[in-house]
Structure formats: C-alpha cells, structure tokens
ZABATOR-599318 format. One line per 5 residues: number of its first residue (from 0); their letters; for each residue x, y negated, z negated of C-alpha. Coordinates in nm, 3 decimals, always signed. Layout:
<rs>
NUM	a	X,Y,Z  ...
</rs>
This chain:
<rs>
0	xxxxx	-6.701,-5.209,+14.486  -7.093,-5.255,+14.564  -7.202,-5.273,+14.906  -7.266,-5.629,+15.062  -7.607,-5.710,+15.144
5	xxxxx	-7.793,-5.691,+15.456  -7.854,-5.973,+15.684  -8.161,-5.998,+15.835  -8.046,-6.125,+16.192  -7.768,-5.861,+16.174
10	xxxxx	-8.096,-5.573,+16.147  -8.241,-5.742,+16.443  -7.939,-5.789,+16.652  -7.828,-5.427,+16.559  -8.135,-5.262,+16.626
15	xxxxx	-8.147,-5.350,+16.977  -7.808,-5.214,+17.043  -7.783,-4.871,+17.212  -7.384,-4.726,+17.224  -7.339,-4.410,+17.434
20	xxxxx	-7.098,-4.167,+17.642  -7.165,-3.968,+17.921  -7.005,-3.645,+17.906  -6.971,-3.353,+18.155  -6.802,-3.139,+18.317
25	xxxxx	-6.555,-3.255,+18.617  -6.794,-3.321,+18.974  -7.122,-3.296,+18.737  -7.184,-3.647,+18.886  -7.135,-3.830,+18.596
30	xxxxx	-6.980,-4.107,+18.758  -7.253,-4.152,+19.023  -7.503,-4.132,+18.699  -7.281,-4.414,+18.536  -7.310,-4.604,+18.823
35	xxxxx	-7.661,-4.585,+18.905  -7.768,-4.652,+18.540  -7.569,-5.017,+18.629  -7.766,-5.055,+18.924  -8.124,-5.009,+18.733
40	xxxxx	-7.985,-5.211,+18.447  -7.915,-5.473,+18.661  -7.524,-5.500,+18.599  -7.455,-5.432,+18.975  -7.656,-5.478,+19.283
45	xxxxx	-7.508,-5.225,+19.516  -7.478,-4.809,+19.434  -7.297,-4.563,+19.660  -7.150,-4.236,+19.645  -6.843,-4.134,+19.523
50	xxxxx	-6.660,-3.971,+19.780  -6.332,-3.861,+19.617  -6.059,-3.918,+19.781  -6.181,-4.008,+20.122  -6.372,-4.349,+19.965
55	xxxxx	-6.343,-4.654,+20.089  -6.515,-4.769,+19.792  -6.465,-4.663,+19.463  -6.707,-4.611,+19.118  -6.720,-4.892,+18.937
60	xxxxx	-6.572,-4.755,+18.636  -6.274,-4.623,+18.812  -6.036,-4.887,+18.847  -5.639,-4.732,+18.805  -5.437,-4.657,+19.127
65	xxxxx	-5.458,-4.263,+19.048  -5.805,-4.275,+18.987  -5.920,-4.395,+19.327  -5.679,-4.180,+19.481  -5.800,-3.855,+19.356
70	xxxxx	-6.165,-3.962,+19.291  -6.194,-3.888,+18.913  -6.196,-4.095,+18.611  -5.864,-4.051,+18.404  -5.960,-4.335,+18.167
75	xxxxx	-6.238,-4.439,+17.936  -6.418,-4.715,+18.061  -6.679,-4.966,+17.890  -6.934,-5.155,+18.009  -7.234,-5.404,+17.853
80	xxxxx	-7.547,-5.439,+18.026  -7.912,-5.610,+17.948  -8.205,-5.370,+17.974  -8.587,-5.383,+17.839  -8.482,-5.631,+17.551
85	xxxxx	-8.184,-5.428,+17.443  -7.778,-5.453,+17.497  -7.646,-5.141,+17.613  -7.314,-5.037,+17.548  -7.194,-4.754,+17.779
90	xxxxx	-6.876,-4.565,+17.764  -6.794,-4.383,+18.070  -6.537,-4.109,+17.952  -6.281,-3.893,+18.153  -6.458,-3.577,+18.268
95	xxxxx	-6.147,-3.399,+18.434  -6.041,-3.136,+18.255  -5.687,-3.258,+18.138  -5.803,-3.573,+18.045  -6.028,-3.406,+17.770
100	xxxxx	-5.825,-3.573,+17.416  -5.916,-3.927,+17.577  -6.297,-3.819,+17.589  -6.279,-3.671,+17.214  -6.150,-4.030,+17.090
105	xxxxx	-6.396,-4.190,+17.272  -6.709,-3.995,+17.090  -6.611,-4.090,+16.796  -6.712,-4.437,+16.863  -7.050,-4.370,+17.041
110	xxxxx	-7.389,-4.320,+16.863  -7.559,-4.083,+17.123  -7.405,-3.885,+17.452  -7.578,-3.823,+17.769  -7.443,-3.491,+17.895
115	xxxxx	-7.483,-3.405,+18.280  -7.526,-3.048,+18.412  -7.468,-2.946,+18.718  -7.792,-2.770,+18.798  -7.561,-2.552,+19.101
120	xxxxx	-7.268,-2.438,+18.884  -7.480,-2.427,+18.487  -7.264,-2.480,+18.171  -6.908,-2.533,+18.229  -6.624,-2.487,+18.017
125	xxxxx	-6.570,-2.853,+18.001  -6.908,-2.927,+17.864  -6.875,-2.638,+17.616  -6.570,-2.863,+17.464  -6.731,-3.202,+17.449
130	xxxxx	-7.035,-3.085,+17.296  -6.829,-2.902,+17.002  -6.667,-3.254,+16.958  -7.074,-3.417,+16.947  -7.165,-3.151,+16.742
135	xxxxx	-6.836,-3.241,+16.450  -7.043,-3.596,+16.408  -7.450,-3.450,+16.455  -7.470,-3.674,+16.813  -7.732,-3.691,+16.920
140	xxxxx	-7.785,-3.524,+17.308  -7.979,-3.638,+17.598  -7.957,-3.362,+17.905  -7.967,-3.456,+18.245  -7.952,-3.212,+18.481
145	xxxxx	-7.854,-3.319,+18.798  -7.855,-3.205,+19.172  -8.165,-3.092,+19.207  -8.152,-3.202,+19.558  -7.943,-2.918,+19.670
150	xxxxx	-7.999,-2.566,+19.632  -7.938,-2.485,+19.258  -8.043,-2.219,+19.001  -8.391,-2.159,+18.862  -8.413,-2.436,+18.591
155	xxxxx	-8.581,-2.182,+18.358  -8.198,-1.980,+18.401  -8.057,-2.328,+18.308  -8.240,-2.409,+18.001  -8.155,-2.005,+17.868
160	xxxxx	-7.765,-2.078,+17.955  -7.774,-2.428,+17.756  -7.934,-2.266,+17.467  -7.715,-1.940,+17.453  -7.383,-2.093,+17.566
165	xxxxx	-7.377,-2.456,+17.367  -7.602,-2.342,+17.064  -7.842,-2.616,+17.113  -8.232,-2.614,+17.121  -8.349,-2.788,+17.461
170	xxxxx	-8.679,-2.945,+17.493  -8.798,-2.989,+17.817  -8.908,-3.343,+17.915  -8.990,-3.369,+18.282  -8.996,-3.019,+18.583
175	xxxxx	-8.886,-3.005,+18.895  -9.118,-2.914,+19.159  -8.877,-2.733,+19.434  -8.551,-2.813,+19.502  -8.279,-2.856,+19.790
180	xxxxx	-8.475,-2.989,+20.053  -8.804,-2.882,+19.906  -8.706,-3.065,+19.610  -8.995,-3.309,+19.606  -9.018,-3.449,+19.253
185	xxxxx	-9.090,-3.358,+18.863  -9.378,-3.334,+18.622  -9.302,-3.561,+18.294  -9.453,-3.298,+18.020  -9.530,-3.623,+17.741
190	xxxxx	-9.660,-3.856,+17.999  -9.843,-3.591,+18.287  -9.736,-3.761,+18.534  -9.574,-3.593,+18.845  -9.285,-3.835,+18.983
195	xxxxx	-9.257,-3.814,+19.358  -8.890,-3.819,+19.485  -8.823,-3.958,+19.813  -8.464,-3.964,+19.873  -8.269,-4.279,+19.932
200	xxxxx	-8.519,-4.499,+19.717  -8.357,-4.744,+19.488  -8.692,-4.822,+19.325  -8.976,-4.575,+19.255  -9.322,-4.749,+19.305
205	xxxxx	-9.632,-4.681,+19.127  -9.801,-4.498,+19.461  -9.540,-4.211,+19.407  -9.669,-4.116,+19.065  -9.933,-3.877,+19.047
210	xxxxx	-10.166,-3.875,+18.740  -10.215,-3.519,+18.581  -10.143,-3.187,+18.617  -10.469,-3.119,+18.759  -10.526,-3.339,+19.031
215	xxxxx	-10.674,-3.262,+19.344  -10.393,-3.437,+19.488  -10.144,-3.251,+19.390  -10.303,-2.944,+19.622  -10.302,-3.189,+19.911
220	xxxxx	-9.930,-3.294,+19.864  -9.803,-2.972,+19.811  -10.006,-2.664,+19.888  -9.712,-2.463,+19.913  -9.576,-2.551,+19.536
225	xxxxx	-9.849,-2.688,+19.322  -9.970,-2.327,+19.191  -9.571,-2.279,+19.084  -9.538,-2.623,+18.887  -9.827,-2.578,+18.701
230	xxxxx	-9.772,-2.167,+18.620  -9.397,-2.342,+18.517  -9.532,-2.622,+18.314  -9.766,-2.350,+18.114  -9.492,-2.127,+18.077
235	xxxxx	-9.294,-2.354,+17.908  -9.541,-2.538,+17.704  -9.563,-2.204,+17.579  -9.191,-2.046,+17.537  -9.035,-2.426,+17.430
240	xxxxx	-9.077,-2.587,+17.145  -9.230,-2.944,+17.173  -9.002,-3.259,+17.145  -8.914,-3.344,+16.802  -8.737,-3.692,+16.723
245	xxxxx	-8.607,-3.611,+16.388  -8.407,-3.281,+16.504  -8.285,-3.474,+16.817  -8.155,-3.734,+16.509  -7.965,-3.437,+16.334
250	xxxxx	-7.852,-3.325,+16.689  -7.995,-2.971,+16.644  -8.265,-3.041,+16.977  -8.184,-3.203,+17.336  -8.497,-3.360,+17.541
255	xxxxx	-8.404,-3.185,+17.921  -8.434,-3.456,+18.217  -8.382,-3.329,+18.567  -8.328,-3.533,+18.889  -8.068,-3.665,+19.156
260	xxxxx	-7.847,-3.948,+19.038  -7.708,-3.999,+19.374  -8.079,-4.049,+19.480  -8.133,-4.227,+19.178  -8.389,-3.995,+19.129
265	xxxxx	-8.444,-3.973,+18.718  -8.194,-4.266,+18.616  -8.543,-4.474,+18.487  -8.598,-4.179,+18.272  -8.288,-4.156,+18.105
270	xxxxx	-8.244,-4.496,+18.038  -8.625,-4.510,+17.875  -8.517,-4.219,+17.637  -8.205,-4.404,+17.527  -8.436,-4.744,+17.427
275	xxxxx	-8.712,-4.515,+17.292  -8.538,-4.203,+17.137  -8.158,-4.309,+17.084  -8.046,-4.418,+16.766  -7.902,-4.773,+16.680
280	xxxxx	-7.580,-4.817,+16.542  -7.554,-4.591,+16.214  -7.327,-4.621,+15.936  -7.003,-4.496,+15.927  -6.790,-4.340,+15.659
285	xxxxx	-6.523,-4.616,+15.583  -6.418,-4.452,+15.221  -6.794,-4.549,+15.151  -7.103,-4.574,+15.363  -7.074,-4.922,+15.568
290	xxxxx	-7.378,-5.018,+15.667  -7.390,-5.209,+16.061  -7.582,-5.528,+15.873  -7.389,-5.575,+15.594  -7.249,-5.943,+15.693
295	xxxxx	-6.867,-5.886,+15.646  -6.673,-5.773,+15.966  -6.558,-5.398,+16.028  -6.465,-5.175,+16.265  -6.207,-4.937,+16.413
300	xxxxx	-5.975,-4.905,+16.692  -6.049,-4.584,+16.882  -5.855,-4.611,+17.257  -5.555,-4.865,+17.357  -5.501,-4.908,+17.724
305	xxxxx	-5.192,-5.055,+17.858  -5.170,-5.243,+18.208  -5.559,-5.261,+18.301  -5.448,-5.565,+18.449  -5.090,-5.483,+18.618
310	xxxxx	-4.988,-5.851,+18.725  -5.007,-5.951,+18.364  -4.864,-5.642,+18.158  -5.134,-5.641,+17.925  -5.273,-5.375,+17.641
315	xxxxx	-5.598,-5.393,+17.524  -5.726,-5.236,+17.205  -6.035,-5.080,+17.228  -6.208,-5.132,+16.898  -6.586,-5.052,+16.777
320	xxxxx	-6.739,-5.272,+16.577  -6.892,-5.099,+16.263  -7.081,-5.380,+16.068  -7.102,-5.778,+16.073  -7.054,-5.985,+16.381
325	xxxxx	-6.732,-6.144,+16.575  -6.703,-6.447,+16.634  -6.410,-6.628,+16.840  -6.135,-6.705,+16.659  -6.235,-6.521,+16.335
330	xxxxx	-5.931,-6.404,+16.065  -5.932,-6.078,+15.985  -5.741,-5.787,+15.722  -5.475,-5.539,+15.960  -5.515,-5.280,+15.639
335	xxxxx	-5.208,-5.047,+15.802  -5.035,-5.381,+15.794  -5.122,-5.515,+15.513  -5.145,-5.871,+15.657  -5.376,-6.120,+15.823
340	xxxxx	-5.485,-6.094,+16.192  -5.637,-6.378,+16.407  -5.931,-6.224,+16.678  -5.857,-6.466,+16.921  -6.001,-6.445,+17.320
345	xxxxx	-6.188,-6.082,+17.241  -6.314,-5.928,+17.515  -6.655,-5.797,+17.625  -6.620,-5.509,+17.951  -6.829,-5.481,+18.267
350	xxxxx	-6.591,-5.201,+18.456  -6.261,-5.332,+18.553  -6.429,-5.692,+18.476  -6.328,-5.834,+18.132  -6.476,-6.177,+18.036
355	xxxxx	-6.458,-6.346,+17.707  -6.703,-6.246,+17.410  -6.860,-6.521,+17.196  -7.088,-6.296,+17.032  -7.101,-5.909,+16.956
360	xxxxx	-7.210,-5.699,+16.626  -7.210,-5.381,+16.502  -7.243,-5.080,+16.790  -7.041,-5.375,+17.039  -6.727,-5.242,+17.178
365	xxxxx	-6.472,-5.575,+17.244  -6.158,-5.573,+17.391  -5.860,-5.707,+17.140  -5.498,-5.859,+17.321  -5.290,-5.620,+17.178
370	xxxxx	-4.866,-5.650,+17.161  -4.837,-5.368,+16.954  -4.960,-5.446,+16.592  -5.230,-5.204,+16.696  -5.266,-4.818,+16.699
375	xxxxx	-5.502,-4.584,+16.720  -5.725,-4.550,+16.443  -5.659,-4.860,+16.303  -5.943,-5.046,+16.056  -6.019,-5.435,+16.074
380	xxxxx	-6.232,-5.602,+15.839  -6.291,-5.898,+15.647  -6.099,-5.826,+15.349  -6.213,-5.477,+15.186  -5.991,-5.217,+15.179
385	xxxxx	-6.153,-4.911,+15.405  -6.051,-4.650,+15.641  -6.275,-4.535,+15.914  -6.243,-4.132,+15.959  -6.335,-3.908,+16.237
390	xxxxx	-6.042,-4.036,+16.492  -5.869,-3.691,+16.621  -5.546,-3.565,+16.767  -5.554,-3.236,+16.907  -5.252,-2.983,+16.909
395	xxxxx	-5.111,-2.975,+17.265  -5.050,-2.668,+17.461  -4.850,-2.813,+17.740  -4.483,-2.898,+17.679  -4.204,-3.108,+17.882
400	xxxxx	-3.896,-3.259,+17.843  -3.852,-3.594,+17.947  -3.511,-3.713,+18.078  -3.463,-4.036,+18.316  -3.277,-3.979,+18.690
405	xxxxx	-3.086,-4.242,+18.590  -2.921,-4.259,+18.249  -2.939,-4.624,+18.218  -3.330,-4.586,+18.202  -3.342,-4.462,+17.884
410	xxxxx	-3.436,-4.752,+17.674  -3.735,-4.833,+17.923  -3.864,-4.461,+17.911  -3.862,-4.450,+17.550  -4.030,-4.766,+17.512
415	xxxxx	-4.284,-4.671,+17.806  -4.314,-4.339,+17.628  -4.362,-4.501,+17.314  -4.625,-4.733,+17.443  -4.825,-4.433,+17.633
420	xxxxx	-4.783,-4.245,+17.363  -4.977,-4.500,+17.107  -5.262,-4.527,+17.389  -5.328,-4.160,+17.394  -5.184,-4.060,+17.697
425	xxxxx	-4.983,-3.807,+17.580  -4.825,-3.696,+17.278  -4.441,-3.784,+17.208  -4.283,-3.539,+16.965  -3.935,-3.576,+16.860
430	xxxxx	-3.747,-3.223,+16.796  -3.575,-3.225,+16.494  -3.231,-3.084,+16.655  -3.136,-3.243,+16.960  -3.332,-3.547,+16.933
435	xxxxx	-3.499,-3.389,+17.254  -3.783,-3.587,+17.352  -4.059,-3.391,+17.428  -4.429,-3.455,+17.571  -4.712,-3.277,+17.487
440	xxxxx	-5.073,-3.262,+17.641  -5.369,-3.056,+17.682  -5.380,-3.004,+18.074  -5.104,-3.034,+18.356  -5.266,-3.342,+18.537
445	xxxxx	-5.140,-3.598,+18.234  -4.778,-3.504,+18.323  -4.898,-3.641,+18.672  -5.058,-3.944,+18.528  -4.785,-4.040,+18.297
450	xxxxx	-4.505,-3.974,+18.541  -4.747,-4.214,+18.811  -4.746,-4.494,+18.469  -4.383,-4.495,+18.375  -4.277,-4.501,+18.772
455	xxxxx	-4.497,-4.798,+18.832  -4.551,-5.012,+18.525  -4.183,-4.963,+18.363  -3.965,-4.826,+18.676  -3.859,-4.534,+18.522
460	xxxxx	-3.832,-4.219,+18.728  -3.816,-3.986,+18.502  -3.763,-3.577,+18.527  -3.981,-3.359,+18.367  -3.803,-3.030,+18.230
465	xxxxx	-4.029,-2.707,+18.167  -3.942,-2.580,+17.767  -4.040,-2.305,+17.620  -4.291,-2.416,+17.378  -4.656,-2.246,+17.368
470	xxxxx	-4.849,-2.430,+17.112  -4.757,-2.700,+16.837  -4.910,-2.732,+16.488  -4.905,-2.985,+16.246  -4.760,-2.859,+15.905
475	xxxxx	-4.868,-2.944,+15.516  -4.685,-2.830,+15.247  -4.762,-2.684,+14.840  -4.485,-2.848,+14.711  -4.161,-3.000,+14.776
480	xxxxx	-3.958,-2.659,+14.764  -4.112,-2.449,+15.008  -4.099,-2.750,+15.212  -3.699,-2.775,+15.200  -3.677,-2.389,+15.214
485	xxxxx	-3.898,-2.397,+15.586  -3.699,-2.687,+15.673  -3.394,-2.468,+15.645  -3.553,-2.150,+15.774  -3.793,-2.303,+16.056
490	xxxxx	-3.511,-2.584,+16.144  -3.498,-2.485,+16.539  -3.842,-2.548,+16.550  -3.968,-2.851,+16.402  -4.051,-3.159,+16.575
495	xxxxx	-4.155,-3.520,+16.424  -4.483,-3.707,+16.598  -4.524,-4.060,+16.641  -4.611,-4.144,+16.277  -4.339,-3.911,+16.157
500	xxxxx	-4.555,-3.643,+16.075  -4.351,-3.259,+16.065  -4.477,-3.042,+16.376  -4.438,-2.679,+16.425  -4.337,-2.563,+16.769
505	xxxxx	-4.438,-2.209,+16.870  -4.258,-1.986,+17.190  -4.529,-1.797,+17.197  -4.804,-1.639,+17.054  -4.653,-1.377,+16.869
510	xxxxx	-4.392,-1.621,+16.710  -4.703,-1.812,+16.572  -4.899,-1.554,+16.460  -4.552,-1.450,+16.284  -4.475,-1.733,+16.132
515	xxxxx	-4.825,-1.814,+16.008  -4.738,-1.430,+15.794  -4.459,-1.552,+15.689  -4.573,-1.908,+15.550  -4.878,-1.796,+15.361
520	xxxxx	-4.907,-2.131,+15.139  -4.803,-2.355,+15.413  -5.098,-2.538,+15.588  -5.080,-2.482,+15.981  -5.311,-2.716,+16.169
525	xxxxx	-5.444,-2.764,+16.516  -5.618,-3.162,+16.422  -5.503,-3.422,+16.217  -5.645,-3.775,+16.192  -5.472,-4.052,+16.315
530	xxxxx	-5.275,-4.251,+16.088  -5.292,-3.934,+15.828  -4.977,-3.890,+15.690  -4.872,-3.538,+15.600  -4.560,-3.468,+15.402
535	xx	-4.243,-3.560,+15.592  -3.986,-3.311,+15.731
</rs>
C-alpha cells in the first residue's frame, strides 16, 4: 500500500514541534532542570528547589503520594509548553534507579534526550543504561552538565569520562570559568560570548554578557581566572572536534552545556539548542516508514498510568502521536482489537494538570481515558493496518511472591496486579506449576511502590514472599517438538507473562548458563517487544 501524501499544514505544524526526555542519573538534578526549563518557557511562574523529603513543596512533575515523600520521580510525566514559536513536548522520566524499565518505554516515544551529569560524581551507572537505550534508536543527545556551582571535577576530566565510559563524541559548546564559589560563568565557544552567572537570577540581562574572548574586560572582572579560560578555550578548540549537526542527527556527537539549573544558570541555552539543533518529529517504522505529515492518524501507546487522579479511579493511556492530527471526537482502528475506537475528551499534560486537547499532531503526546481496551504498545490509526516497533520489556532480576493477608483479597490483588502489571509497573508472571503468582522487576524500590499502589488504590495488603529465582528469560522455540520435550524437561521452571508468552526462570547463574548448554536451538532472550507473541508453553 503507497504512502499517503503530505499535507502542507501538517509540515508546518510538525516542524515546530520539539519531543524530548531528560535522562540522568538519580540526584543529577534533573528534576530541578525540568522545572526550570517550565519556568523560562513560561508554563510556570514560580521555581524552587527540590528538597527531597523535607519539601514543603514539591517538583512539578512529581505528583504521586510516594513521590513527594521520598523526593524522586517514580513516574513519567508530560508536559506542553509554548517557546520561541515552537510547542514543546517534554517528558520528564524516572531517574531512580529501580524505576529504570519506565524510562526505557518512555524513549521510545521521544525524538531527542537531554542527559544531565552531575559535574561532582561524573558518569553514573544509571546514565550508562539510558544512553544504551538512546543509542538502540540513534537519539540524538544534548549534555548538560550541571552543578557547577559547587566544587566538582575538572570539566576537561568530565568530557574524557563521557567519551571513554558512554562511547560518545562530546563537543563542547559553552566553559566554565571557576567553579564552587568561584564559579562565575561560561564562555559560549560558537557565539564568544562569556555568560556571567550571578546566582539566584531568574533572568540573565544583556549587561552580564561579555563580548569576546579577548576583551579587556574580561582582565578587569576576573584577574585571577581570565588567563585559565582562555588557555582552556584554546586547548579545546584544539583537542575537540568542532560541532557538527549531521553526526549529532545520527547520535554519534553530543554538544556539552555546563551550568547550575537550580540557579537557572544555562537553562536559556539548552532550550535554544533544542529549537535550533533538535530534530522534529521523524518517521517511525510502522511495518513501513510513516511519515509525521501524511494526513491519516497514527500513533502508539507507550506508558498507561492508573489513578493519576485518585478520587476518580482513572487510567490514562499515554499515546504518541506518529503522523496526522487529532481532533475531538475522531473514530479510530484498535488493530490488537480489531474494532473501532472513538477518541473522545483526549488529553493534553502540564504536570499533574490535564486539560482537554482540541488540537495536537504528530510528535504531541495526549492523554486517552482508558478502561482497559488499551495496553502497552498498542497502534491507533485511521484504518491501515501497522505496528509501531521499538516498545521494550526487559527480563527482570528481582522476584516475589505475592499472596494477600487476607484470603478474601484475592480477586482485588489479581485484578490490581493485573492492572499494574499492563501500566508497567511491574511484571506479573504466572508459574506454570502452582499457579504461583509471581512479580518481577528490575530494582527493589518497585516492590515498595507497588505494595504503596495496591494498599491504597485497591485495599489489598498484600505479603511479599522472597523465591528463589535469579533471572527470567523469554523462550522461542525451532519447532513444535523440542518445544513439548522442554516443556516436559524444564516443567518446574516455566512461567507464562501477561500476553501468555513462555518464560524461563533461572535459580541462579549456573542453572542458566546450564540450561542455555543444554537447549542449544532454543532461543533464550533478555527483551521482547510488547504485544510480540512467541510460541506458547
């Protein structure tokens, strides 16, 4: 089937779209950064710090019960702002460690990632993961390396770690000149212009930029520093290679920002780089290249979140549009389904604010009322049969065995299950003797999360049994007889997943290692996409 045509106020529209994540390490600041890019968009008029637990205020982005009591994001937020003639949609993903399948989903519905470093602590194992999930799809990577207002390493030792530790090419955009309290601003290498900082501005002014590298004022401001800047700046005019827009593109080269987000020192920058530099909306593989102007309506449902608003018991699908444009009220194809689906009332997200959309295209994330005809991974469109790819689960290392305190609960904790389960909270894996239900995630603090969720959204007080399980993988098979015959032989450990898919359960590492010896021909694997369905056990 040919593709449809372009539409000429679809290019438009599309072009000024700019869809991004911001991705980092747990206490990077990335929710400060998220926040402050609001406040110079002009989404919100007041920016403060995040101060963890003992807040009295909370980010903007952070809006479950858990969240503001710990002081870390556990969920993906979205949110839509206006800036210099373009709509920008920003996805503020979970940067805590156990919370790092969430982020994964979320990238696959982004067109570009702002990843925050820590200029104190340098590449952290967190950001090592996320950037192997941008690198899967070519992201493209904007660095900001934050902090610069405390004491922190040489940022010539933070440019070497980037480039040996994540395998990617960094090209220096602006230099700081000191740091900690001497930290008094940077030198923008494209524009040579020195950027004073003076913390607690919410504004920078035209008087605090300083015009060339050069300039006799620069000797006057700082005597002390001005002959390191500019032996920095020539050193790494000379060691770097210049900015290049077309390996940024291909993801192969990162432009390197530094600053201080909570002095909302570098923010301006960032944001300029994602209007200038950032990519609009791309096509996406949907079985065939869909283009973001073809007129008929696409997309994908990459995150469902269940009880953002507790009083009504809601779930919202959240669901990236790939091409065409919504409109209220519009019919569209359910393909899993096979049937019709009215878009009724979508929603367009500013934080924990939802209000109704009446217009959004191609790179616009809406929010869809959702009671449960919608998973994961599921496509939309306006009749063509397609099948967005790129939408990951991740083998889980961390096992538990739910069982309600009192037996009566167990229809409402395998429906909550169920439900949390489909949202991507954890994984729910069935073992094939027993019926045991059994949860799987990738770090300890979802167990917390999902025992806060089922305690107060469906009452259940569940227990939470350790097993001895050290890894899971999901299992393909040559043909129908050595299926049977590792059915038989494998029996005590195989477990179904939610779409009924046969799951290998490993004690340990030897057990794996021997059964991957054993099972030459059979296909053990640590992703599969969702919706793929593998051979049945």
């Amino acid at each position: 089937m040919p593709a449809p045509p372009l539409k000429p106020d679809l290019e438009h529209d599309v072009a000024r779209r700019r869809t991004f994540a911001i991705i980092s390490h747990p206490d990077a600041g990335k929710t400060t950064l998220t926040e402050k890019l609001l406040l110079f968009g002009g989404a919100i008029q007041l920016a403060g710090a995040v101060k963890a637990r003992r807040a009295s205020r909370h980010a903007t982005s952070d809006w479950m019960d858990v969240e503001k009591q710990r002081g870390i994001s556990v969920t993906s937020s979205v949110m839509q702002f206006e800036y210099a003639g373009h709509t920008i949609n920003l996805l503020d993903t979970p940067g805590h460690e156990d919370f790092s399948e969430d982020t994964y989903r979320v990238l696959t519905a982004v067109d570009a990632a702002v990843m925050v470093i820590d200029a104190a602590k340098g590449v952290e194992a967190q950001t090592i993961k996320l950037l192997e999930v941008c690198r899967l799809r070519n992201t493209p990577i904007i660095t900001f390396v934050n902090k610069l207002d405390r004491e922190v390493r040489p940022p010539v030792k933070l440019l070497e770690e980037i480039e040996g530790t994540l395998r990617l090419d960094c090209a220096p955009i602006t230099w700081p000149i000191g740091m900690g309290k001497s930290f008094r601003g940077v030198y923008h290498l494209l524009t040579e212009r020195l950027l004073r900082f003076q913390a607690g501005e919410e504004r920078r002014t035209e008087a605090e930029v300083v015009e060339g590298l050069d300039n006799p004022r620069l000797d006057e401001l700082y005597p002390d520093q001005v002959a390191e800047l500019r032996s920095d700046v020539e050193l790494i005019r000379d060691a770097s290679p210049p900015f290049e827009i077309d390996r940024f593109l291909a993801g192969r080269q990162s432009p390197v920002f530094f600053g201080s987000g909570i002095n909302n020192f570098g923010v301006q920058e960032i944001l300029q780089a994602l209007i200038d530099w950032a990519p609009p909306p791309q096509p996406r593989d949907g079985g065939r290249p869909v283009h973001p102007a073809e007129g008929p309506f696409t997309g994908f449902v990459f995150k469902i979140q269940a009880n953002m608003d507790p009083k009504h018991r809601d779930r919202i699908a959240f669901f990236r549009i790939c091409s065409g444009r919504y409109r209220p009220g519009m019919k569209v194809r359910h393909l899993r389904l096979g049937r019709d689906l009215k878009l009724g009332n979508a929603l367009t997200f500013m934080a924990n604010e939802r209000v109704s959309s009446e217009d959004a295209v191609a790179g616009d994330i809406i929010g869809i009322h959702n009671h449960g005809q919608l998973q994961i991974g599921d496509t939309l469109t306006e009749g063509e049969v397609l099948q967005f790819k790129g939408i990951p689960y991740f083998a889980p290392e961390l096992f538990r065995a739910a069982r309600p305190r009192d037996p009566m609960k167990s229809k409402q904790l395998q429906k909550g299950l169920q439900e949390l389960g489909e949202e991507g909270a954890i994984q729910v894996l069935v073992a094939r003797q027993g019926a045991q239900m059994l949860l799987g995630a990738v770090g300890r603090l979802q167990f917390e999360i999902v025992a806060h969720r089922l305690a107060g959204e469906y009452g259940v007080d569940a227990v939470y049994d350790a097993v001895d399980i050290f890894t899971a993988r999901w299992l393909t098979f040559p043909d129908d007889a050595t299926r049977r015959k590792f059915e038989r032989d494998e029996a005590a450990s195989l477990a179904r997943d939610v779409d009924d898919n046969p799951v290998f359960l490993a004690a340990n590492k030897y057990n794996l290692k021997l059964t991957l010896e054993r099972w030459p021909t059979v296909g053990f694997r640590e992703t599969r996409e969702h919706g793929e369905k593998l051979a049945a056990a």
